[in-house]
Residue, then its C-alpha position, 0 to 999 in steps of 0.5 A: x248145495x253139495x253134490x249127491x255121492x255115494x257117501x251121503x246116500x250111505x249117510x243117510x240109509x244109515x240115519x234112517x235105519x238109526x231112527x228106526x232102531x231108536x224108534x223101536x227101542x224107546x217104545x220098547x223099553x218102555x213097553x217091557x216095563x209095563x209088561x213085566x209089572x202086569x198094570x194095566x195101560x191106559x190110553x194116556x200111556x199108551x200114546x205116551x208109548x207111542x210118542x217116546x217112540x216117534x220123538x226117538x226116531x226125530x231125536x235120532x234124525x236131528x242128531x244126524x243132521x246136527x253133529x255136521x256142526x261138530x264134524x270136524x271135531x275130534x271123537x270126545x267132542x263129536x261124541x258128547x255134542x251127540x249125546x246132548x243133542x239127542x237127549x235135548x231133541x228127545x224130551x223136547x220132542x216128546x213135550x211137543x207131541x204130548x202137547x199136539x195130541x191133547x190138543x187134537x184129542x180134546x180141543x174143548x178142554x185146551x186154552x188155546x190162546x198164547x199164554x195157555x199154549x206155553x204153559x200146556x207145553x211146559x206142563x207136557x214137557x214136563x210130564x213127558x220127561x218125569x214118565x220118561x224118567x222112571x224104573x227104566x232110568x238105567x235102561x235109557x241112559x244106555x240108549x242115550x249112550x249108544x246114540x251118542x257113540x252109534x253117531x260119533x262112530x258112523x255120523x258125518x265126519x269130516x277133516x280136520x282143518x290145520 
């Protein structure tokens, strides 16, 4: 167990206030989707909105944790392993909240034994990524960039061993 230094606690009020902003800004893509087209929102989108902005903020801190793998590597390296990460982490995150909230939602309409848990959560996954994977396609692959490059720069870092 290391040692509290002024450096971890800057590391991390700087990945909290990167999952804010990842938060805030997945939700709010979307968001300005919908009020752009005037539609009408149902309550499925709705919470859809709501879970691409927690599972952006639980991306954005699971980066942070995970780039330590990556920490002493060089920017390219730090950068792309961010990138992967963070996508991966994202759409796995918004499946499995997808999932929890039918699940809590309508509890008598789910199969809850083990084969029908893995094929809702593969059909929330999926759902989850092909909402996600919409007209703000261009918009999330910029924010997917800048995470990756916000995590590069200001991420865990340490030297490079010889």
């Amino acid at each position: 167990m290391g040692s509290i230094t002024i450096n971890t606690i800057i590391g991390f009020i700087l990945a909290l206030l990167f999952a804010m902003v990842m938060g805030i800004s997945m939700q709010a893509i979307l968001v300005g989707d919908y009020l752009q087209s005037q539609n009408v929102m149902s309550e499925t989108t709705q919470m859809t909105l709501r879970i691409a902005g927690f599972s952006g903020a639980l991306a954005a801190l699971l980066t942070w944790w995970a780039q330590r793998f990556a920490a002493m590597r060089g920017f390219i390296v730090r950068f792309v392993f961010a990138l992967f990460i963070f996508a991966l982490a994202f759409f796995s995150f918004g499946g499995l909240l997808r999932v929890i909230w039918t699940h809590v939602t309508y509890p008598n309409q789910q199969d809850w034994s083990f084969a029908g848990l893995y094929f809702a959560s593969i059909n929330d996954f999926y759902s989850f990524v092909l909402f996600m994977i919409g007209p703000s396609l261009p918009a999330y692959v910029m924010l997917l960039i800048g995470a990756g490059l916000y995590i590069a720069i200001f991420g865990p870092r340490e030297r490079e061993t010889v």
